[in-house]
Backbone as numpy.savetxt, mean C-alpha at the origin, in Angstrom:
# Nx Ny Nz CAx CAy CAz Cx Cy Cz
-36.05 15.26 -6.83 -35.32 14.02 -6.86 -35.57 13.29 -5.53
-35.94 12.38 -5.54 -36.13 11.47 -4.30 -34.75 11.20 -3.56
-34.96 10.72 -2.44 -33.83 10.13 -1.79 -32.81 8.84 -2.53
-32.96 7.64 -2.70 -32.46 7.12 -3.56 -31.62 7.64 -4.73
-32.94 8.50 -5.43 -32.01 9.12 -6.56 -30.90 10.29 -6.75
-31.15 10.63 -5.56 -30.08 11.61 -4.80 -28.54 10.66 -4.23
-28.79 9.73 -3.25 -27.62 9.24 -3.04 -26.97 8.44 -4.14
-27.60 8.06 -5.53 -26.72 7.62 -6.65 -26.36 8.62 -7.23
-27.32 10.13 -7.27 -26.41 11.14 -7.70 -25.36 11.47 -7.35
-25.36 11.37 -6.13 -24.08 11.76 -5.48 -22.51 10.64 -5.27
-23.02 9.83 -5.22 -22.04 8.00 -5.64 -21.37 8.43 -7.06
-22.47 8.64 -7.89 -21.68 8.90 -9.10 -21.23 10.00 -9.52
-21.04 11.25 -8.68 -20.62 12.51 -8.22 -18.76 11.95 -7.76
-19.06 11.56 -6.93 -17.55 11.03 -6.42 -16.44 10.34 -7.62
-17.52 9.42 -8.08 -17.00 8.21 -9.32 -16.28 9.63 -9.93
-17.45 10.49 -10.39 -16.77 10.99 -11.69 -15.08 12.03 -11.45
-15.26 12.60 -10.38 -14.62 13.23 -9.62 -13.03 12.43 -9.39
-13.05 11.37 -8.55 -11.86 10.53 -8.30 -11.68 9.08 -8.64
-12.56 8.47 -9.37 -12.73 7.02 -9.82 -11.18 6.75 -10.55
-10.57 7.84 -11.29 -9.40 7.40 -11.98 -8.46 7.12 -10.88
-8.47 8.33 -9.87 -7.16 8.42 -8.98 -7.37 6.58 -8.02
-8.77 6.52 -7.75 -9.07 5.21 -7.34 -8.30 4.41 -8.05
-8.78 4.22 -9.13 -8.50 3.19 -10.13 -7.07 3.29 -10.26
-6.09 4.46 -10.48 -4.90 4.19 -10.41 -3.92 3.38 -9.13
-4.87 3.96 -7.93 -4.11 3.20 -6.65 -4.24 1.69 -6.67
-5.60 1.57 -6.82 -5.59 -0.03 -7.13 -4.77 -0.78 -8.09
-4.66 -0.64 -9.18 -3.64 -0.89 -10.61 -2.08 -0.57 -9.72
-1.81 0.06 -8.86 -0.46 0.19 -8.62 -0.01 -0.63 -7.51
-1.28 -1.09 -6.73 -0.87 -1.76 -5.57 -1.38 -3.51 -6.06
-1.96 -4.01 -7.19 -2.30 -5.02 -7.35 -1.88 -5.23 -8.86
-0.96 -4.41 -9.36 -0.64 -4.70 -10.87 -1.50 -5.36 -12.27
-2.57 -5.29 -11.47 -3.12 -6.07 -12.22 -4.53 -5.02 -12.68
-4.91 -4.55 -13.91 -5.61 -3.61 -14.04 -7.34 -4.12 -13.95
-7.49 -5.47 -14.87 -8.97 -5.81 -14.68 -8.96 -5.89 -13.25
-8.29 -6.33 -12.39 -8.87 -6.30 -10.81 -8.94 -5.13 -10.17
-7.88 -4.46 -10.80 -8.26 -3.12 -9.89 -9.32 -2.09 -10.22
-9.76 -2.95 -11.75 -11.26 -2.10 -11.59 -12.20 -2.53 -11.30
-12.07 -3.95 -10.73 -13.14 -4.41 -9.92 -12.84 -3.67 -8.44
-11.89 -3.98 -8.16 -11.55 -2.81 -6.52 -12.04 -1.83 -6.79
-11.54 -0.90 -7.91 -12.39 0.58 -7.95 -13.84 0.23 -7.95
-14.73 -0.94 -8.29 -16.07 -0.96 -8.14 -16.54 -1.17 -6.63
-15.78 -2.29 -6.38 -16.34 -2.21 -4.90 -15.69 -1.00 -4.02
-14.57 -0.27 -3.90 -15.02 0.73 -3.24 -15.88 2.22 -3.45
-16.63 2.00 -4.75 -17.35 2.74 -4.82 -18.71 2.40 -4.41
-18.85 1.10 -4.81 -19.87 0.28 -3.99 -20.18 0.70 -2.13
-18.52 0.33 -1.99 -18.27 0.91 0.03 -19.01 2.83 0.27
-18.79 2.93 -0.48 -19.00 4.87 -0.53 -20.07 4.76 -0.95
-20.99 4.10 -1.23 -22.60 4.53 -1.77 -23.42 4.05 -0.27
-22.78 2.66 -0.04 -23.21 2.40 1.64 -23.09 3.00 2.55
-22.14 3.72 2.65 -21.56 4.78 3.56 -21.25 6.53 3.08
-22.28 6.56 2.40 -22.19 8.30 1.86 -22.08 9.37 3.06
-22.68 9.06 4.18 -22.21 10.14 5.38 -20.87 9.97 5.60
-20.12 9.30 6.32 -18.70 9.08 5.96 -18.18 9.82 4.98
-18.45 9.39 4.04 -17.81 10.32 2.86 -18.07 11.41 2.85
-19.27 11.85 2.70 -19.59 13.36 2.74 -18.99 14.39 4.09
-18.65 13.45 5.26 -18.00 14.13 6.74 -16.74 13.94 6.68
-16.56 13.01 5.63 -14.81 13.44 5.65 -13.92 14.60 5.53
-13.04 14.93 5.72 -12.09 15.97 5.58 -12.03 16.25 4.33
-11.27 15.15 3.74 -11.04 14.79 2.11 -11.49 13.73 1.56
-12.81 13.60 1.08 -13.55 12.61 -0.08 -12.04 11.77 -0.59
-11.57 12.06 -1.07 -10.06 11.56 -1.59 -9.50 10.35 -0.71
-9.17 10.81 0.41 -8.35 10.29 1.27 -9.13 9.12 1.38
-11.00 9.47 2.15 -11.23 7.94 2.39 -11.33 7.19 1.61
-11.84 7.51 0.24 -11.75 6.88 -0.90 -10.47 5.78 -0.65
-9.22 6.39 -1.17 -7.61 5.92 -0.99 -7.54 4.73 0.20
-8.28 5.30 1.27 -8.38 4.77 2.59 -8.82 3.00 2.65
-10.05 3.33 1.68 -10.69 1.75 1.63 -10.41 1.08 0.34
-9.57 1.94 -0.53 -8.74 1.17 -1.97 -7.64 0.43 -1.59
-6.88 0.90 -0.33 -5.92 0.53 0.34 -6.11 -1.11 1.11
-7.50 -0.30 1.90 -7.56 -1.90 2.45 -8.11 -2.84 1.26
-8.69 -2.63 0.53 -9.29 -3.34 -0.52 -8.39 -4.67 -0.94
-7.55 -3.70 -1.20 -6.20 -4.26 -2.14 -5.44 -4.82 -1.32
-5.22 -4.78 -0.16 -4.52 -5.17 0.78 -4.55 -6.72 0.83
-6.14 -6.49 1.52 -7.01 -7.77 1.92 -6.16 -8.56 0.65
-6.17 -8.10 -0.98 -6.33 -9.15 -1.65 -5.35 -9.76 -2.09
-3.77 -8.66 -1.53 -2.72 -9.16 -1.74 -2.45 -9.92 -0.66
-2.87 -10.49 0.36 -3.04 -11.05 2.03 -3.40 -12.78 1.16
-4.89 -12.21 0.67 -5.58 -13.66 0.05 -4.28 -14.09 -0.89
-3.51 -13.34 -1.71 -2.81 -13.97 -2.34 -1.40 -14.64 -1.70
-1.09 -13.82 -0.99 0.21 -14.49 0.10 -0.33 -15.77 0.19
-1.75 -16.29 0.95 -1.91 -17.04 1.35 -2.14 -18.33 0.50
-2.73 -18.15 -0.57 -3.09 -19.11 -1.48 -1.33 -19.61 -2.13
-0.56 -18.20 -2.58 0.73 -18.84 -3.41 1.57 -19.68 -2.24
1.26 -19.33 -0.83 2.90 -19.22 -0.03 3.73 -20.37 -0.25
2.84 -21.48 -0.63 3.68 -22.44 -0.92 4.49 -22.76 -2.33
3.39 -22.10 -3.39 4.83 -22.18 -4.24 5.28 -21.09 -4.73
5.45 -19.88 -3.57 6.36 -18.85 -4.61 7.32 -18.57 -3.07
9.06 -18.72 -3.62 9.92 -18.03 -3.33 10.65 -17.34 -4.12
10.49 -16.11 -3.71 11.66 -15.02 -4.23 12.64 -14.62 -3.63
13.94 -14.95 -4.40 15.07 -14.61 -4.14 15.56 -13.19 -4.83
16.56 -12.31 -3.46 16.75 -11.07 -4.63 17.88 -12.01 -5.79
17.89 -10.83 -6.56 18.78 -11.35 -8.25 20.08 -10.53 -6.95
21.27 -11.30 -7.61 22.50 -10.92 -7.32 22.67 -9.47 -7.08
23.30 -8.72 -6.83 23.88 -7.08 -7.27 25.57 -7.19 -7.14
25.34 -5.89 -8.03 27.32 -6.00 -8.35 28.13 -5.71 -7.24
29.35 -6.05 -7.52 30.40 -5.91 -6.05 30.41 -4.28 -5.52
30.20 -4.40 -4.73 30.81 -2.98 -4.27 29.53 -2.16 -3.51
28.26 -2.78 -4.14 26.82 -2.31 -3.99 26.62 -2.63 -2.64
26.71 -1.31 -1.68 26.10 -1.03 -0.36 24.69 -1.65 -0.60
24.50 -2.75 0.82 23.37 -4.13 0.95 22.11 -2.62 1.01
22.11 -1.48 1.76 20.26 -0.84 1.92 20.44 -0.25 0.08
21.34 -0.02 -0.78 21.34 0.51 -2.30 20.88 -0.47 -2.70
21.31 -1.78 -2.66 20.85 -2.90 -3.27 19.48 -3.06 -2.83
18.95 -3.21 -1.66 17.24 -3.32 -1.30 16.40 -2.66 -1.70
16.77 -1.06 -1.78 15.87 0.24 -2.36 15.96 -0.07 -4.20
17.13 -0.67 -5.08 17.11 -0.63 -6.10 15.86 -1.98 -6.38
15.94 -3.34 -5.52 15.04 -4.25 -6.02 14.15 -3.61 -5.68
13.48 -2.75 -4.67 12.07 -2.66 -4.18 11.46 -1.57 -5.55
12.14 -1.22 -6.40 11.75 0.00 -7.52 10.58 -1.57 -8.10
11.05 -3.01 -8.11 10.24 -3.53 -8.77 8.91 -3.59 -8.25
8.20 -3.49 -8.87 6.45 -3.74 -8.28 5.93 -4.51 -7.82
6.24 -5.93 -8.43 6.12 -7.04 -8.36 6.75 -7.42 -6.70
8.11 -7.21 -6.40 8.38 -7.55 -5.30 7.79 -6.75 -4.39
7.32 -4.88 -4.70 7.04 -4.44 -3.49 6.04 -5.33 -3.07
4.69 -5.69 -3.97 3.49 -5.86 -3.51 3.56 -7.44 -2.98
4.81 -7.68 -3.53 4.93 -9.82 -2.75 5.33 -8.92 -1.05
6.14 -8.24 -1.14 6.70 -7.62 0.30 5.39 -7.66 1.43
4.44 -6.38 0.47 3.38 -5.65 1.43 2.68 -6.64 1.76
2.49 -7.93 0.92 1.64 -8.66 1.18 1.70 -9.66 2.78
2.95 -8.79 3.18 3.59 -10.42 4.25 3.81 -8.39 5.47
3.17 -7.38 5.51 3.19 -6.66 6.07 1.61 -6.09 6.75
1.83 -5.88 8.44 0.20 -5.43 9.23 -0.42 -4.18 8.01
-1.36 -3.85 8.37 -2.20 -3.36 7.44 -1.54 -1.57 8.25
-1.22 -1.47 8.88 -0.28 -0.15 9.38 0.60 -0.24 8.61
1.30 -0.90 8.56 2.48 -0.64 7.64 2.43 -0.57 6.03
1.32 -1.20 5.59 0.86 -0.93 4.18 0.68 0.06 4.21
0.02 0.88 4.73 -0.94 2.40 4.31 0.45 3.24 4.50
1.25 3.47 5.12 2.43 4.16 5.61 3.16 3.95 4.31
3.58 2.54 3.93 4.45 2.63 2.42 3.76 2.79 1.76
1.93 2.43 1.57 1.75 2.72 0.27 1.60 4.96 0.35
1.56 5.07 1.63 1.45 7.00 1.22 2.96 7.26 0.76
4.19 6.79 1.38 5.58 6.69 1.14 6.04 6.59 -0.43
5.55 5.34 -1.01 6.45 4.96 -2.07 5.24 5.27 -3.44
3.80 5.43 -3.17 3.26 5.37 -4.30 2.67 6.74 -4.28
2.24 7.49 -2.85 2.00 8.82 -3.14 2.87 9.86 -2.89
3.98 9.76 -2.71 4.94 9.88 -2.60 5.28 10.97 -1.69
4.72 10.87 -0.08 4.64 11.74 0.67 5.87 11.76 1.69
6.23 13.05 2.19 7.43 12.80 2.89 6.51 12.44 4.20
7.22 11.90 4.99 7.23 11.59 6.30 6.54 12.00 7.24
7.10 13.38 7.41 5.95 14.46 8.11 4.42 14.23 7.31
4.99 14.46 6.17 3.24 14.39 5.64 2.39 13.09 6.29
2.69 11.94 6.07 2.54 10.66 6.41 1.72 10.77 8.23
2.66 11.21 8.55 2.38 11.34 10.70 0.96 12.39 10.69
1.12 13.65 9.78 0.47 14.18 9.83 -1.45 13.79 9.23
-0.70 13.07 8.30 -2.39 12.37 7.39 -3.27 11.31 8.24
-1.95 10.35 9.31 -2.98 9.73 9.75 -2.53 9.79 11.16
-1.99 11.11 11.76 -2.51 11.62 13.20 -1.44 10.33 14.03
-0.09 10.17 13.40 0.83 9.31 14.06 2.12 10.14 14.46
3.05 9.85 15.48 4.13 10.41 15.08 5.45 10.18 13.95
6.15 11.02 13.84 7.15 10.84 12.48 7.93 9.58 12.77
8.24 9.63 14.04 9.06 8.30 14.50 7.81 7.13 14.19
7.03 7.05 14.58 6.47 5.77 14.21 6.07 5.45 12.33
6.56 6.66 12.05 6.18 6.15 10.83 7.63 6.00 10.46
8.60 6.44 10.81 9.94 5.87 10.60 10.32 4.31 10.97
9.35 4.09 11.94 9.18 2.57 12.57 8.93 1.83 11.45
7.59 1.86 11.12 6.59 1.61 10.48 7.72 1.17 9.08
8.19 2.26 8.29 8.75 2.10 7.51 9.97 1.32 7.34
11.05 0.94 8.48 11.71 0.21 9.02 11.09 -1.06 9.02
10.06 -1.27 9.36 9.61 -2.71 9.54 9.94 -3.21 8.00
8.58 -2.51 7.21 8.64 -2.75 5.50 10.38 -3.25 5.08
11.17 -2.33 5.62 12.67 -2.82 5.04 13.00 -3.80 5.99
12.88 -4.24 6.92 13.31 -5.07 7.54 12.67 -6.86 7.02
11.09 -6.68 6.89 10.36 -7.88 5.69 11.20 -8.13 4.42
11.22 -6.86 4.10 11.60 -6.91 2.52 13.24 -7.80 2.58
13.97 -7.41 3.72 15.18 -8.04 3.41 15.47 -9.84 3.99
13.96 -10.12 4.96 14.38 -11.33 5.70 13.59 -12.03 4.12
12.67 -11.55 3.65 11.85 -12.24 1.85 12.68 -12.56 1.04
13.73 -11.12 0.68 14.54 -11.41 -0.41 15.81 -11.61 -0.07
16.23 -12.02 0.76 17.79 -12.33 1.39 18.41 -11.31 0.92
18.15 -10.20 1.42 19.30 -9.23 1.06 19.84 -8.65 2.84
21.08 -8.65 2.75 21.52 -8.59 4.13 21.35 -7.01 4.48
21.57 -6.67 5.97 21.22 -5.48 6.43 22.88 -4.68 6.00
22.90 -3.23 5.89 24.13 -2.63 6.14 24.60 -2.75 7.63
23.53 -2.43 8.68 23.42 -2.14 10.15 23.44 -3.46 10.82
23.99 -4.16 11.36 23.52 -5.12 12.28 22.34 -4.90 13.22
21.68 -5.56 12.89 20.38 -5.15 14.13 20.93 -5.38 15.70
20.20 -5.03 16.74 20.58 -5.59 18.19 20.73 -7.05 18.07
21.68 -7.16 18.71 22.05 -8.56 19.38 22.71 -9.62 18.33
22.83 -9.12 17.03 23.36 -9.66 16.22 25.02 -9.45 16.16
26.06 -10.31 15.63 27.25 -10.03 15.75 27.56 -9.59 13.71
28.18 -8.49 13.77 28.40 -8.57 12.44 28.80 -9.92 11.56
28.77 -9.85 10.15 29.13 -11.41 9.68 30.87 -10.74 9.34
């Protein structure tokens, strides 16, 4: 087998291997399935350009995930930017009694708002919620995958709720510094 026909063997070695798990991250972070199998194409496209990378990775998986992440990122970024002017979302009401962080964690179950959220979040803080809320890693795991500490990914994750609530007007339980309770 020649060279060429070796590194498409091996491109489509990977495809066959993790193309779904690809394809599912994309579909979960862009809701939208024909695009995210165009994302799953181009980052398989990224991994045929860069087969050493891949092949020196730790986990084939991860970088895969790694550049589905930014993929999708980028494209929820392009979309912030194109809608910002005509989309505001307001959270929907919640019932009396509903502690304001119960009420934020119950809207963020929607998809739709996480990914309006992530879209208005640094590309650190995407990869942190998307290992958090879609691969559903604890914390430690998180510090440990990408060589951060737990506190900063507690940061990190703090920020995400802190966007999510100045987006959807949902008030804090905590007063932040320097704020006077209402």
């Amino acid at each position: 087998m020649s060279e060429p026909e070796d590194e498409v063997a091996r491109t489509e070695g990977y495809y066959r291997r993790y193309g779904e798990a690809v394809h599912r991250r994309c579909r979960r972070l862009l809701g939208d399935d024909a695009l995210a199998w165009d994302m799953t194409q181009e980052v398989f496209l990224r991994a045929h350009a860069h087969l050493g990378q891949v092949g020196s990775a730790s986990s084939p998986l991860s970088w895969l995930l790694t550049v589905a992440d930014r993929q999708c990122f980028s494209v929820l970024r392009r979309r912030r930017t194109e809608a910002a002017s005509a989309l505001t979302l307001r959270a929907p009401s919640v019932g009396l009694g509903v502690a304001p962080d119960d009420a934020l964690e119950r809207l963020l179950v929607d998809a739709d708002l996480v990914r309006h959220v992530l879209a208005h979040c640094p590309e650190d803080v995407q990869r942190i919620v998307a290992h958090r809320f879609l691969d559903e890693l604890e914390q430690e795991q998180i510090a440990s995958l990408l060589d951060v500490s737990r506190k900063t990914v507690q940061r990190k994750l703090q920020s995400f709720f802190d966007t999510a609530r100045r987006l959807l007007d949902v008030p804090s339980a905590v007063p932040r510094k320097g704020t006077a309770p209402a």
